[in-house]
N, C-alpha and C positions, 0 to 999 in steps of 0.2 A: 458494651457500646458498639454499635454499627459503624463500618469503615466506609467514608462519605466517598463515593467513589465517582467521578464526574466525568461523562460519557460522552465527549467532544466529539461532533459529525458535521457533514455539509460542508460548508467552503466554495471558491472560487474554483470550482473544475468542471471538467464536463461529467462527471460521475458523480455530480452532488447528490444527484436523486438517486443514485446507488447506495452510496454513504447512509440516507438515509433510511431507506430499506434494511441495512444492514444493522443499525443503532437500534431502530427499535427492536428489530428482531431479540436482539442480546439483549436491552434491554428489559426485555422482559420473562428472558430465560433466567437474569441473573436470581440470586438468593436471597430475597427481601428479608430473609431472617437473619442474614450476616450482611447486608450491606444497603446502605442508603442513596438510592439512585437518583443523579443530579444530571438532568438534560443539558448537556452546553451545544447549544445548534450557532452552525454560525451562515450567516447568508450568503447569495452570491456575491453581494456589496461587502462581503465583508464585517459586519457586525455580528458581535456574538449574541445572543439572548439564552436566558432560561426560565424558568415556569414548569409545570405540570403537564403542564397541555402537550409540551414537547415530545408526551410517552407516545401520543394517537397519530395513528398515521392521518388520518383525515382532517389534522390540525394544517396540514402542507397544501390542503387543496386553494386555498387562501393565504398566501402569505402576507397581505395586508393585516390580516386577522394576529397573526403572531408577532406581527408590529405592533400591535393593540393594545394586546392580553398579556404576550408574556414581558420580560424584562429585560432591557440590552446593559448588558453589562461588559465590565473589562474584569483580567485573571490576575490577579498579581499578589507577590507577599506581603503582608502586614504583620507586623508585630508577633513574627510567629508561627502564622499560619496561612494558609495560601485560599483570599477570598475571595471571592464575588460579587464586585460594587457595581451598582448601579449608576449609568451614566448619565446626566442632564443636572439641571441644579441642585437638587436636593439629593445630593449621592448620598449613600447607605449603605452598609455590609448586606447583602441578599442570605447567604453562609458563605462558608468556609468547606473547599474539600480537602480531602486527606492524600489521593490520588487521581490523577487524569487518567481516562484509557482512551487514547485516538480512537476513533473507529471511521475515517477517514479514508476514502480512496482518492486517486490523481494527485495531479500538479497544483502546487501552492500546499499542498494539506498532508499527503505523504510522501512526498519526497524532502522533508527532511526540515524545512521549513518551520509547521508546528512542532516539530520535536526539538529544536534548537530554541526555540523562545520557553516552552517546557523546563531545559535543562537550564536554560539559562537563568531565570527565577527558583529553578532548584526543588520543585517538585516534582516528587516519583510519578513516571506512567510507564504505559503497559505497552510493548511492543519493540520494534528497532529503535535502536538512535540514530542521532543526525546522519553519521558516515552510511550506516546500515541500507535506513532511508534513502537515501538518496543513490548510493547505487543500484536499490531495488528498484527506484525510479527510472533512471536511464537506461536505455538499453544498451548502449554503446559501452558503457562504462561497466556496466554486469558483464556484458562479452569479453570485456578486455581481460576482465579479473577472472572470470570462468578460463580461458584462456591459459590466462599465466600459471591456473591450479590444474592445466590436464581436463579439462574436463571437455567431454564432446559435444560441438557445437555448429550449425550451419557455418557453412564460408558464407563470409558478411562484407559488405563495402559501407560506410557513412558519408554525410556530405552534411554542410549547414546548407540553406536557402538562400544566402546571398553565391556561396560557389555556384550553386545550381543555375542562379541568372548569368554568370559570368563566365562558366565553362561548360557548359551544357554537354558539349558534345564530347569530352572529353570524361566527365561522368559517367554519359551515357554506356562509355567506352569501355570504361573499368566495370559498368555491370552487369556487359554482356559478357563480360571475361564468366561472369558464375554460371551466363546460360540461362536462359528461359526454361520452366516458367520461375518469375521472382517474387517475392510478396515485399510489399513499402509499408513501412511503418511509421510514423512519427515517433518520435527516439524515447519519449518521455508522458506519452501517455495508456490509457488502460484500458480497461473493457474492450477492445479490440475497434474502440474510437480511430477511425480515417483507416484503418486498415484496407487492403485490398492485392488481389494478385494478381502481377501482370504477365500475359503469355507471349506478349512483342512489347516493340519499341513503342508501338503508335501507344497502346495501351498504360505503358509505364510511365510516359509523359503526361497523363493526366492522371495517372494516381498519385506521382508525385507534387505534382499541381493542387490535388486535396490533400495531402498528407501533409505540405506545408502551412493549409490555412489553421493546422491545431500546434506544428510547433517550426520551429527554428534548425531545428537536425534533426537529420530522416535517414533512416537505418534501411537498406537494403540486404534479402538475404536470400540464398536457394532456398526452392521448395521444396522438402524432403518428398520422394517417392513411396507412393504405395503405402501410405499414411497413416498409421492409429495416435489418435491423440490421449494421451494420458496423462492424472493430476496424481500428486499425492503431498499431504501435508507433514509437516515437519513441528514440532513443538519442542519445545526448550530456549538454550540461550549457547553461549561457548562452552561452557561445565555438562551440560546432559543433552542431549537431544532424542525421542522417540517419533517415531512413526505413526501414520496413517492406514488405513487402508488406501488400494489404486485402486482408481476408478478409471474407465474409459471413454473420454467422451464424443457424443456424439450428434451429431449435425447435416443436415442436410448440405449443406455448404463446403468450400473447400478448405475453411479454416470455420473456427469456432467465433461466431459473430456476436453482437453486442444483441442482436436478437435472438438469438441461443442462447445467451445467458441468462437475457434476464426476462425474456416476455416468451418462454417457453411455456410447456404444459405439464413440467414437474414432471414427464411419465419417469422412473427408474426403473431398472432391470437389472434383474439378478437378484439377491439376496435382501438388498435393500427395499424390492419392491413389494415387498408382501405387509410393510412398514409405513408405505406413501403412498397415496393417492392421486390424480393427477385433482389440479386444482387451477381455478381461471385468475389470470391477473400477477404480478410479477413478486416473486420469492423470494428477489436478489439471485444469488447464485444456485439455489434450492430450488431455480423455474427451468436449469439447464437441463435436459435429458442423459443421461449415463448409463454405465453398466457399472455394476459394485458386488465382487471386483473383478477388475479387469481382467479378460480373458488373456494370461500371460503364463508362460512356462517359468515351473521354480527358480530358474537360472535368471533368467529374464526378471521376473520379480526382486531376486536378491540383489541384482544390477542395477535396477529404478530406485531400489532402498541407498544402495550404496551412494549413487550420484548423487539425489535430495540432501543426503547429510553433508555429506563433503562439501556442495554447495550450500547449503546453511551457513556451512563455518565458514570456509573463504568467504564470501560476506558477513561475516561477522553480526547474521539475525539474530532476534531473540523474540519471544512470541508465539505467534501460531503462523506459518508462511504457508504460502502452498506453491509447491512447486511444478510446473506446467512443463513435459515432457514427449518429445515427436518421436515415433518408433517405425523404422523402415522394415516392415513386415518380411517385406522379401529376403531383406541383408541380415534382417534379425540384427538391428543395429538401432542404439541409443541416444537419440542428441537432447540437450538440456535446453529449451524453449525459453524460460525466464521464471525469477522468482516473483511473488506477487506478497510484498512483507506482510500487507494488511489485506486480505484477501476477501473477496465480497462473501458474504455472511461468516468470517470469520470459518470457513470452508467445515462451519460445525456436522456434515453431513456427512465428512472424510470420518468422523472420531465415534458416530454413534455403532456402527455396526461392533465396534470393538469392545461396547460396553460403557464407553464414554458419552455421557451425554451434555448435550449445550451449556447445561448450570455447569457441573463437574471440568468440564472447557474453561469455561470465563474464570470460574476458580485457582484451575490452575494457572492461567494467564494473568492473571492478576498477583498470587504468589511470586512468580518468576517477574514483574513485575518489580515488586518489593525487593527481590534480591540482586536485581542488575542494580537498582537506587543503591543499598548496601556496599554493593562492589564499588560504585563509583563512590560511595561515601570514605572507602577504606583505601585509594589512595590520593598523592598528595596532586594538589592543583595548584596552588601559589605557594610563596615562601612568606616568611612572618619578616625577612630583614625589606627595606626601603627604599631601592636607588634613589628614589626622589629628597630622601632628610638631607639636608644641609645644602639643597638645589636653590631655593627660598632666598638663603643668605647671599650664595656666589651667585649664581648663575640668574638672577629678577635681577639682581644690579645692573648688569652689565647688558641684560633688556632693556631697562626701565632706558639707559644714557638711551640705548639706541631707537627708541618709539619716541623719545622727547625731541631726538634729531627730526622726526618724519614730520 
């Protein structure tokens, strides 16, 4: 029997159409002979839907259409089994899956959010949990915790948007303490959405002016000199973790933009290139230009390996992460840039040079999957005694006088 596997994407972010890209991508690498693949797309509004139709990307060019054709339903358990009913009067079971796998990027979808309504109905998925999630989402909160585990990291300032209207200059103050030039970030979001880098003051006060319209705390941080930007993926959970290859990526740009990822020309170079092709129209992360692998000394390489892992665990991931890494060429020096839990095309591009391919990926991610459910199945979350038995008798009486007084 086939393990009904239900492939949740899209959402309320500004990477929905990334998400997207990425869902079917996998979706259609997975294993039709070992698994029954259930489209869960959910909209900007917020509603879920599933259907068939959900596999074709050309289903999104219309979203009225998916309104139409497929079915909006809600996730929950019944009797058992974790199903998929159809919403309006005439509700219905649609099926039943076995396990969720996010494939979700941004705010509302992976930070932590869908995976706490997952846990909390108590069906197995694929990836980080709540805590994981969601510091893989913030940045301030990833810094803090990189931080307390040693790990190297730009010197960083934060602020929310209301300080920023009420102490402007004083901000200002603490950011020229790092020195121009700086890069602003929005604390909590992805694909390199609102990003930008400022070389003075006049310039910082309007990247921070767009870095607020995507969130509420805005993460300032030095720009490393002399720059190579390098990824490498991490897979497992707390118990195993292996490696990727590095890759190095590259941009015309001074940081890796949301059009370098994703509306790129696929070219790769190196090893990888004799495998791909450039191709027109966007890949997900598969559209970004690289070197594979990264042109890095053994030393250096075993150093990128070492930081990936140790930051996997201090975060407490589990899944396929990719972890994004700035190297000061000159200093020959390492800083940890950020984790990315659910990373745009599930960074399946890190794992084929090693022999690993897409199917064999979603494979493993999905076993590992199954064993964090396990873990959390084996210990204990409630107790079987009752503080509440014999509340009823004492404690409603002496309610009950005091509501009959009001």
């Amino acid at each position: 029997m086939k393990i009904k596997v239900g492939v949740i994407f899209g959402g309320e972010s500004v990477e929905h159409e990334v998400s997207i890209i990425s869902a079917i991508q996998a979706m259609n690498k997975m294993d039709q002979e070992k698994y029954e693949i259930i489209p869960i797309y959910i909209t900007k509004d917020r509603e879920w839907y599933t259907g068939a139709m959900l596999k074709d990307v050309e289903s999104y060019q219309d979203l009225e259409l998916i309104k139409k054709y497929a079915t909006n339903v809600v996730l929950y358990y019944k009797n058992g089994s974790f199903v998929l009913q159809s919403k309006g009067f005439l509700k219905k079971i649609v099926t039943d899956i076995d396990i969720a796998f996010p494939i979700t990027h941004g705010t509302n979808v992976e930070d932590g959010v869908l995976q706490g309504y997952l846990q909390t109905i108590g069906i197995p998925y694929v990836g980080p949990n709540v805590y994981a999630a969601a510091v893989g989402q913030d940045k301030v909160y990833m810094r803090d915790i990189f931080k307390a585990n040693d790990l190297p990291i730009p010197e960083y300032t934060w602020f929310y948007d209301t300080d920023y209207k009420q102490e402007k200059e004083e901000i200002i103050k603490q950011i020229s303490a790092l020195k121009y030039p700086v890069i602003v970030k929005p604390a909590t979001t992805g694909s390199s959405v609102g990003i930008g880098i400022a070389e003075n003051e006049d310039k910082l006060d309007e990247l921070i002016e767009e870095a607020m319209t995507y969130d509420n705390k805005i993460i300032v941080e030095q720009v490393i000199p002399n720059l190579m930007e390098v990824n490498i993926s991490v897979l497992g959970n707390f118990e195993h973790q292996e490696t990727s290859v590095i890759e190095e990526v590259l941009s015309s740009h001074k940081f890796l933009t949301y059009e370098d990822k994703y509306v790129g020309s696929s070219k790769v170079k190196g090893k990888l290139a004799l495998k791909t092709t450039p191709r027109k129209g966007s890949k997900g992360m598969a559209s970004a230009n690289r070197k594979i692998p990264a042109d890095l000394t053994e030393k250096m390489e075993k150093e990128v390996r070492e930081i990936a892992v140790k930051a996997f665990k201090a975060l407490g991931s589990s899944g396929d992460a990719r972890i994004d890494m700035l190297i000061d060429t000159k200093a020959k020096k390492v800083y940890i840039n950020e984790i990315n839990s659910i990373p745009g095309s599930l960074a399946f591009y890190l794992w084929d040079p090693l022999g690993k391919d897409y199917s064999d990926l979603l494979d493993d991610m999905i076993n590992i999957g199954v064993k964090d459910f396990k873990h959390r199945q084996n210990k204990t979350h409630s107790f079987k005694t009752n503080i509440l038995e014999g509340f009823a008798a004492n404690g409603l009486k002496g309610m009950k006088g005091k509501l009959s007084n009001k």
